[in-house]
C-alpha positions as CSV (number, residue, x, y, z in Angstrom):
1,X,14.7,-49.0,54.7
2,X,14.7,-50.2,51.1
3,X,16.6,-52.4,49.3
4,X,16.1,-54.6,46.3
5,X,15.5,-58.0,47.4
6,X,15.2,-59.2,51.2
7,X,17.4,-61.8,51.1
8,X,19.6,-62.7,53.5
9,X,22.2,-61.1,53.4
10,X,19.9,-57.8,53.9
11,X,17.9,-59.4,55.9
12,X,21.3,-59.1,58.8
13,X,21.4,-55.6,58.0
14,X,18.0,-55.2,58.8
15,X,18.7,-57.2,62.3
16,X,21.7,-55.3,62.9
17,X,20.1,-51.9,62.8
18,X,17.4,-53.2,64.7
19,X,19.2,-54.2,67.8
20,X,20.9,-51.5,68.1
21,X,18.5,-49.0,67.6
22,X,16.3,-50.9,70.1
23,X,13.9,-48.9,71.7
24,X,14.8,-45.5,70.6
25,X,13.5,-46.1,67.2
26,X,11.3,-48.2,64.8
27,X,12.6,-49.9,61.2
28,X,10.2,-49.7,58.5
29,X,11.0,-52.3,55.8
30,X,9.4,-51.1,52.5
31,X,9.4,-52.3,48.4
32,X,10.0,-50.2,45.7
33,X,6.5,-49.0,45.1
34,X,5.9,-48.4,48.7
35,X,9.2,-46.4,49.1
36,X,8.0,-44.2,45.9
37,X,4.6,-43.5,47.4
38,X,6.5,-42.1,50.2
39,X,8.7,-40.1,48.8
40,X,6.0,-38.5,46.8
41,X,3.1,-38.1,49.3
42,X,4.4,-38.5,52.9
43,X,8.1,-37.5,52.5
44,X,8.4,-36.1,56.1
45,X,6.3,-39.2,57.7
46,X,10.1,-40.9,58.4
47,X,12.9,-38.9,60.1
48,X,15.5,-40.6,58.4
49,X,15.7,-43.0,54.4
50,X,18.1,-46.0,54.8
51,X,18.6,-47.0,50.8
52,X,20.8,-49.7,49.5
53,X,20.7,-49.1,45.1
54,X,21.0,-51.6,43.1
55,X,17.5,-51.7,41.0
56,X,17.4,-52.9,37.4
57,X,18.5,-50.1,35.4
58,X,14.8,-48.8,34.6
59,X,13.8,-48.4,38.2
60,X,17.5,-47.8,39.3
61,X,17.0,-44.3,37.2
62,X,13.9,-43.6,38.6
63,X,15.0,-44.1,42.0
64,X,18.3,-42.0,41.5
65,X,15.6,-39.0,40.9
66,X,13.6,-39.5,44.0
67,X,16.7,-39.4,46.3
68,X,17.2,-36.3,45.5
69,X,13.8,-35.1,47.1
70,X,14.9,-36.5,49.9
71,X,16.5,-33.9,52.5
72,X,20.4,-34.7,52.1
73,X,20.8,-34.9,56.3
74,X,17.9,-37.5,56.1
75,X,19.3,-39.8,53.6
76,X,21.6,-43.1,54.4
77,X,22.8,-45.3,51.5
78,X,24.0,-48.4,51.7
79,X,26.6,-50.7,49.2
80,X,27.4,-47.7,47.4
81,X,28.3,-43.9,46.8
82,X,26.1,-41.5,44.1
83,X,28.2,-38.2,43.0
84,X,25.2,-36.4,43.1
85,X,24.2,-37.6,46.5
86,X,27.7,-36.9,47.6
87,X,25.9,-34.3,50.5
88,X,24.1,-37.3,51.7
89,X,24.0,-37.5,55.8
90,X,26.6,-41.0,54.9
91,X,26.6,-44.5,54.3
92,X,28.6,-47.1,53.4
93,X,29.9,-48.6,50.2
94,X,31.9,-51.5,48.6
95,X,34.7,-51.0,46.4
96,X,34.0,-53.8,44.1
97,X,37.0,-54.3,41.9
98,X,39.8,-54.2,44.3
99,X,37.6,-55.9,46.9
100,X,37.6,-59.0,45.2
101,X,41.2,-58.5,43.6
102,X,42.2,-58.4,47.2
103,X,40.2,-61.0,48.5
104,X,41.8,-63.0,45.6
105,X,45.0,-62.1,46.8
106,X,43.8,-63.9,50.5
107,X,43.0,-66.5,48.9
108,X,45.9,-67.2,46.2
109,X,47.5,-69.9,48.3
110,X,44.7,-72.2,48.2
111,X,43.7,-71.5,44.6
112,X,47.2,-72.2,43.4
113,X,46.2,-76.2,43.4
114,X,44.0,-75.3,40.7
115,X,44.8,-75.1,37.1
116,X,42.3,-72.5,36.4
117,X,39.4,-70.5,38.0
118,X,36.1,-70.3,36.4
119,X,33.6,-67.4,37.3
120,X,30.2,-67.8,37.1
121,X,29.2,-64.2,36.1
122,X,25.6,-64.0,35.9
123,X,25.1,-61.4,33.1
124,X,21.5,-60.7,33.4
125,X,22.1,-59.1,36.9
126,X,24.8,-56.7,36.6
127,X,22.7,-54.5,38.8
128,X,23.4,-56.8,41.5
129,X,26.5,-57.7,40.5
130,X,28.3,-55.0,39.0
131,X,31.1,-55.1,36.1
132,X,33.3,-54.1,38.5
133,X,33.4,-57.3,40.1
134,X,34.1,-59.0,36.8
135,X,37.1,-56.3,35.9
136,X,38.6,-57.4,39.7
137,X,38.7,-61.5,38.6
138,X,40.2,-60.6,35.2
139,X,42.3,-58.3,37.1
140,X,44.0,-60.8,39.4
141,X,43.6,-63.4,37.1
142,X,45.9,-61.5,35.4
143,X,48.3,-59.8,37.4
144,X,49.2,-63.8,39.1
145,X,49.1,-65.8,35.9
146,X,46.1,-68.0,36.6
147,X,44.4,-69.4,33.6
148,X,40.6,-68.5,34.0
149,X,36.9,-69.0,32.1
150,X,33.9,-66.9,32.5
151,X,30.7,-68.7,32.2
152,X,27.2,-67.3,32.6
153,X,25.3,-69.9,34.0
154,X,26.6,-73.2,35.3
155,X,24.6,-75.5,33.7
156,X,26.8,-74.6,30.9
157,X,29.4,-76.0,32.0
158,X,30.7,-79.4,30.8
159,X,31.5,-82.0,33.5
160,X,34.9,-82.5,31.7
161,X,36.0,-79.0,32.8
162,X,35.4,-79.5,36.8
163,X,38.4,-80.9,37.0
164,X,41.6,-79.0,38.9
165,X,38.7,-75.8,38.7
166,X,38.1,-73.5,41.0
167,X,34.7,-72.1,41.0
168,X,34.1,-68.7,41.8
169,X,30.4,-68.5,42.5
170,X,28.2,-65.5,42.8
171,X,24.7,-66.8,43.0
172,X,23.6,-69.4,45.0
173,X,21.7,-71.1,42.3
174,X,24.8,-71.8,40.3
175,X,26.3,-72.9,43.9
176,X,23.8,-75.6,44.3
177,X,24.4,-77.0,40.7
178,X,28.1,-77.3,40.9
179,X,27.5,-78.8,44.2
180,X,25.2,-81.7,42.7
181,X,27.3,-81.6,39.7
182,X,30.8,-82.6,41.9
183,X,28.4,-85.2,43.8
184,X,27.4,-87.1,40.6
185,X,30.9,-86.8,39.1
186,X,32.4,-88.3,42.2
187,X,34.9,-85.8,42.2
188,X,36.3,-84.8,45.8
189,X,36.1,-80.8,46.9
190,X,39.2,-79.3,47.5
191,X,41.0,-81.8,46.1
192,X,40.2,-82.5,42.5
193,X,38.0,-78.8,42.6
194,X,37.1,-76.4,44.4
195,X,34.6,-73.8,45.2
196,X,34.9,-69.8,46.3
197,X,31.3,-68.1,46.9
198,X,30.7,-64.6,46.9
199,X,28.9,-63.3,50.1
200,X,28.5,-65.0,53.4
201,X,25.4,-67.0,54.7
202,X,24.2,-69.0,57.6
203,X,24.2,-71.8,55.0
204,X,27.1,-71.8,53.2
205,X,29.1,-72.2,57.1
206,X,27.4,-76.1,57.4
207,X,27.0,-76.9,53.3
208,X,29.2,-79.4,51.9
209,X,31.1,-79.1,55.5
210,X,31.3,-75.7,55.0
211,X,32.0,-73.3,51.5
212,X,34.9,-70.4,51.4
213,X,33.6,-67.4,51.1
214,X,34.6,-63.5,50.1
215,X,32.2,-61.1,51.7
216,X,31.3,-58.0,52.6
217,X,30.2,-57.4,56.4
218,X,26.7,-57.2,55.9
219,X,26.2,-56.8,59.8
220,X,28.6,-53.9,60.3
221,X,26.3,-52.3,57.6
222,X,23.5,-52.3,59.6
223,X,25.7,-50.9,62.5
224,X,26.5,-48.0,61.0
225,X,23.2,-46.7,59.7
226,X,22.2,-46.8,63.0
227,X,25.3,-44.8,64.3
228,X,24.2,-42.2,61.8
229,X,21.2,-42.2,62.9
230,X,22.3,-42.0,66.4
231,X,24.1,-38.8,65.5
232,X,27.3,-41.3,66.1
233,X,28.7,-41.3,62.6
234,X,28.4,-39.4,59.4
235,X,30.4,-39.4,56.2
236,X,30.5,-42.3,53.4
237,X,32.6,-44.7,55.0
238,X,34.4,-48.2,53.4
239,X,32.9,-51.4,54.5
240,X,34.6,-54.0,55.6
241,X,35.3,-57.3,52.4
242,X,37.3,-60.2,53.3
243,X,37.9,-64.2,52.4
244,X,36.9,-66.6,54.9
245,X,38.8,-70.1,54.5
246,X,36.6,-73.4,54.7
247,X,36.9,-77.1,53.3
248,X,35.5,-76.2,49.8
249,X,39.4,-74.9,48.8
């Protein structure tokens, strides 16, 4: 299995694909380097290549080459679809625009006691993050007349302009500083501003009594690499994106 960062989010795929493999098979976890030492020297050591892309652009190019070597039937992706790969054994992948336009949608309601959204879009990572996402905000920003701001970073952010905001968050970093930043103001979440994060965690159910999330089901991609390993699925198949209401909107 490779991915680009172990966080936690892969970190329950990992788990997922582990349990329910069990005993009938083991789950190698490998870096980047490791993966391409494979691939070059040992490529029929593993019976089957769980991948989820999403490299800086340099390696991302490198690594688009090597899954080609890899036998087609062998080969699971993860987050996302290749043209080239499209005789891959399967996968999963996230339709980023409409899935946050539509998780949007969800939750409209709540962000209507806002007067505007700001995205943190961080731009230095758009091969973790990509434009896609930002087309969907501007998107339904658009199409349901919200008034909206796209910042960078949030420490860029003046303290004047958390007021009647709604955050929509992507990295966790930027979570934590709007978090102190509303602490310090004095200002009440989900009252005088709120906060939307993108991608569920075990923390983000307990922080600040609990942030609203959009996320994709990390877990049932872990199931379904092992179902195609299992010779239970096969084919590129939509995963699962939705909003989860809590008390930061």
């Amino acid at each position: 299995m490779l991915v680009n960062d172990f966080n936690a989010e892969k970190k329950t795929i990992y788990n997922e694909m582990k349990l329910k493999l069990s005993d009938q098979a083991t789950v190698d976890y490998c870096d980047y380097s490791l993966f391409k030492k494979i691939v070059k020297g040992n490529l029929d050591g593993y019976q089957y290549y769980v991948v989820m892309p999403g490299f800086e652009e340099t390696i991302q190019t490198e690594l688009n080459e090597l899954l080609l070597q890899i036998n087609s039937e062998k080969l699971i992706l993860l987050d996302t679809a290749f043209d080239k790969l499209s005789a891959c054994k399967g996968g999963t992948y996230q339709d980023f625009k409409e899935d946050i336009y539509n998780a949007l949608v969800e939750a409209s309601s709540l962000l209507k006691k806002y007067d505007k959204l700001i995205l943190i879009y961080p731009e230095d990572k758009i091969h973790t993050y990509p434009a896609d996402i930002l087309a969907g905000f501007k998107r339904f920003c658009g199409f349901n007349n919200f008034k909206f701001e796209i910042y960078s970073d949030a420490l860029a952010i003046a303290p004047k302009d958390y007021n009647k905001s709604a955050f929509v968050v992507l990295e966790e970093s930027d979570l934590v500083t709007i978090i102190k930043n509303i602490q310090v103001s004095k200002m009440k979440l989900a009252k005088d501003t709120g906060i939307l994060s993108y991608n569920d965690t075990a923390l983000k159910e307990v922080l600040a009594e609990g942030i609203s999330v959009m996320t994709a089901d990390f877990a049932k991609m872990g199931r379904v690499a092992a179902d195609m390993i299992l010779g239970q699925a096969s084919g590129m198949i939509k995963n699962d994106f939705h909003f989860m209401s809590r008390a930061s909107l």
